[in-house]
N, C-alpha and C positions, 0 to 999 in steps of 0.2 A: 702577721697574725692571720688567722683562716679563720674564713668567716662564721658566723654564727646563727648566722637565718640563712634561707636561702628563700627567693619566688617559688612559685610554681614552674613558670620556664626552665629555670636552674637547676631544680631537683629533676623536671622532663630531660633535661641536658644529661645528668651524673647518671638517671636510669637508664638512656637512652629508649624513652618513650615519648607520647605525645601529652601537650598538658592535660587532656580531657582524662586519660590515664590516674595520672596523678588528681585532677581532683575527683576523680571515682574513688583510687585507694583513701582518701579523708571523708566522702561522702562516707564509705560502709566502716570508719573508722579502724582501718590495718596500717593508714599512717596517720599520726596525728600531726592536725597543723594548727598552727594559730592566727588570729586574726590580728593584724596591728597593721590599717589601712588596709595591704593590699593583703590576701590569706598567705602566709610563710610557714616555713616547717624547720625547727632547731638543725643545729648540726647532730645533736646526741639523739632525739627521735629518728632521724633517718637513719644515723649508724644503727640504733637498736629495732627499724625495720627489718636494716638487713640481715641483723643477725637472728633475728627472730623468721625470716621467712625466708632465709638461704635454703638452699633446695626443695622446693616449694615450686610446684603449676599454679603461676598468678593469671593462665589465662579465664578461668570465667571465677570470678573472684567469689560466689555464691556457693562456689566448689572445692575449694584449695584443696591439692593434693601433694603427698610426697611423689619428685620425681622418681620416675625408675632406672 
């Protein structure tokens, strides 16, 4: 069975970013996470990150743009 929450770490892992990363994308809320002890984020919230912000510039997150 595949899992159902992931950490922070874990989600930094499958983005290939760092966690600070990650919890900037929940601070400005582009991912939503949840709190249950440590902050985790669903398996269906991150898939409907990425399909929501598939070719997308997440470098300055204040900006999003379509790639070119």
């Amino acid at each position: 069975m595949e899992d159902l929450l992931y950490t922070v770490p874990e989600v930094a892992k499958l983005l290939k970013v760092d966690n600070h990363k990650v919890y900037e994308l929940i601070d400005k809320k582009i991912l939503v996470g949840l709190k249950l002890g440590r902050l985790k984020v669903t398996r269906v919230e991150l898939f409907k990150f990425l399909e929501t912000y598939s070719g997308k510039d997440l470098s300055d997150l204040e900006n999003i743009k379509e790639l070119n």
